[in-house]
C-alpha positions as CSV (number, residue, x, y, z in Angstrom):
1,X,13.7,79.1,-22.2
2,X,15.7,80.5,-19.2
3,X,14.5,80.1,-15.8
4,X,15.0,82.5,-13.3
5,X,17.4,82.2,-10.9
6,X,15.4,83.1,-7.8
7,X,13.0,80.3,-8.5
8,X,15.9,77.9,-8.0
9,X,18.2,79.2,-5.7
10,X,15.6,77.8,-2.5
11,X,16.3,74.6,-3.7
12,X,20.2,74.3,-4.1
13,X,20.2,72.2,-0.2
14,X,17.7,70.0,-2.2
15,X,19.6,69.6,-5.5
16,X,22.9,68.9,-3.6
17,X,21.6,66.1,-1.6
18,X,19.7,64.2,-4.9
19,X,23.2,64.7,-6.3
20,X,24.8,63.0,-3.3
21,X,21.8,60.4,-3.1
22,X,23.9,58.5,-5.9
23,X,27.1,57.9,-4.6
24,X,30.1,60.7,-2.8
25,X,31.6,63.5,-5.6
26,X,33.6,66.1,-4.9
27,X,32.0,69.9,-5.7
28,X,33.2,70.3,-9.7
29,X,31.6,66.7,-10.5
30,X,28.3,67.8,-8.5
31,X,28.1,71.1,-10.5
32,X,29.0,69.8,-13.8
33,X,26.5,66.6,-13.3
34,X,24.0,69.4,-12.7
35,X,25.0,71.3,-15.7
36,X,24.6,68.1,-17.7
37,X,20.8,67.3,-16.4
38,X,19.5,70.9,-17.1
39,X,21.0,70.7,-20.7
40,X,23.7,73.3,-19.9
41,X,20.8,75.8,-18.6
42,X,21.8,75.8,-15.1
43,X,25.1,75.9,-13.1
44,X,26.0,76.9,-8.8
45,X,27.8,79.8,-8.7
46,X,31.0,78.1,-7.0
47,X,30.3,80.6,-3.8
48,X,27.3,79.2,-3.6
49,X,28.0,75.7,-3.8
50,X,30.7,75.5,-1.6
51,X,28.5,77.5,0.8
52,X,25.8,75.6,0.4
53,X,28.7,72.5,1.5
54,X,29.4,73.9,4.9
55,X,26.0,74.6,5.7
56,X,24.8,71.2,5.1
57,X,28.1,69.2,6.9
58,X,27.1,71.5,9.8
59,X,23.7,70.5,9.6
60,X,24.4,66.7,9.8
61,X,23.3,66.0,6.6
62,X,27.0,65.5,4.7
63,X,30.0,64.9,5.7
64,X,33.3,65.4,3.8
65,X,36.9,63.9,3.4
66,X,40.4,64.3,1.7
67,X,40.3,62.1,-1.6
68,X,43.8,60.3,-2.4
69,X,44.4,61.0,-5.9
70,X,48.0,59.7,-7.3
71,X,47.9,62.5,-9.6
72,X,46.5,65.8,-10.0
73,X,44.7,67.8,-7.1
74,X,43.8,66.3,-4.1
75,X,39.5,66.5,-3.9
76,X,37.0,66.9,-0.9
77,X,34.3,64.5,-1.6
78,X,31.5,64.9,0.2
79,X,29.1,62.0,1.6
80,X,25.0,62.0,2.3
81,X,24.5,60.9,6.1
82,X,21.4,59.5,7.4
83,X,20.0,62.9,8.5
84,X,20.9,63.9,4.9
85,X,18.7,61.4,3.2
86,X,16.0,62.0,6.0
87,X,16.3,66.0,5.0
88,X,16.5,65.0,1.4
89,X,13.2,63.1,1.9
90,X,11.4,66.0,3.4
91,X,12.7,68.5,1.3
92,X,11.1,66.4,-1.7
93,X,8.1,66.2,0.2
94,X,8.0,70.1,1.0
95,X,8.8,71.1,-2.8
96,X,6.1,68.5,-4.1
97,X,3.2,70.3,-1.8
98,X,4.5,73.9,-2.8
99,X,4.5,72.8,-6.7
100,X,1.0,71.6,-6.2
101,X,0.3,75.1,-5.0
102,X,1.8,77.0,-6.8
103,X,0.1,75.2,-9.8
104,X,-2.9,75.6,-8.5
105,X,-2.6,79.5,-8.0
106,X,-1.6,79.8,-11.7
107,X,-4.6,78.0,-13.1
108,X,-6.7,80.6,-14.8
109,X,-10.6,80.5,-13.9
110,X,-13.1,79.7,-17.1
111,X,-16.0,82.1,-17.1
């Protein structure tokens, strides 16, 4: 089953923070750990992720540094801030009411 892409795309703030909720990772561990969840059916564009990064860090709700790797590239790992868990909270909150909706729109009347 494929999902469309629009019906996910609203919630990439959303799906970034619950991946940050665990612990700091650096953008290819966040995608691939999100690629791993969905069984492989679902991957950021790497535009959009990194987008999605600087409009969250201005936001307040990440923050980001230089790893120190002893060998191989040197990362940006990005942290969840306060405001971020607060947002991530609300966001949850938001997405929960819409599902409950939207399920509720798609239930077929008996006659």
């Amino acid at each position: 089953m494929s999902i469309a892409s629009d019906l996910i795309r609203g919630h990439t703030d959303t799906i970034i923070l619950a991946r940050l909720m665990g612990g700091d990772n650096y953008g290819y561990e966040i995608n691939k750990s999100i690629q791993q969840k969905t069984g492989g059916k679902y991957e950021l564009k790497e535009a959009t992720l990194y987008t999605a990064f600087r409009r969250l860090e201005q936001a307040g709700c990440i923050s980001s540094y230089w790893g120190d790797e002893q060998t191989g590239a040197r990362r940006r790992y990005y942290t969840i801030t306060d405001l971020g868990r607060e947002t991530y909270s609300g966001l949850v909150e938001e997405w929960q009411a819409a599902r409950e909706m939207i399920e509720e729109l798609m239930r077929t009347e008996e006659t």
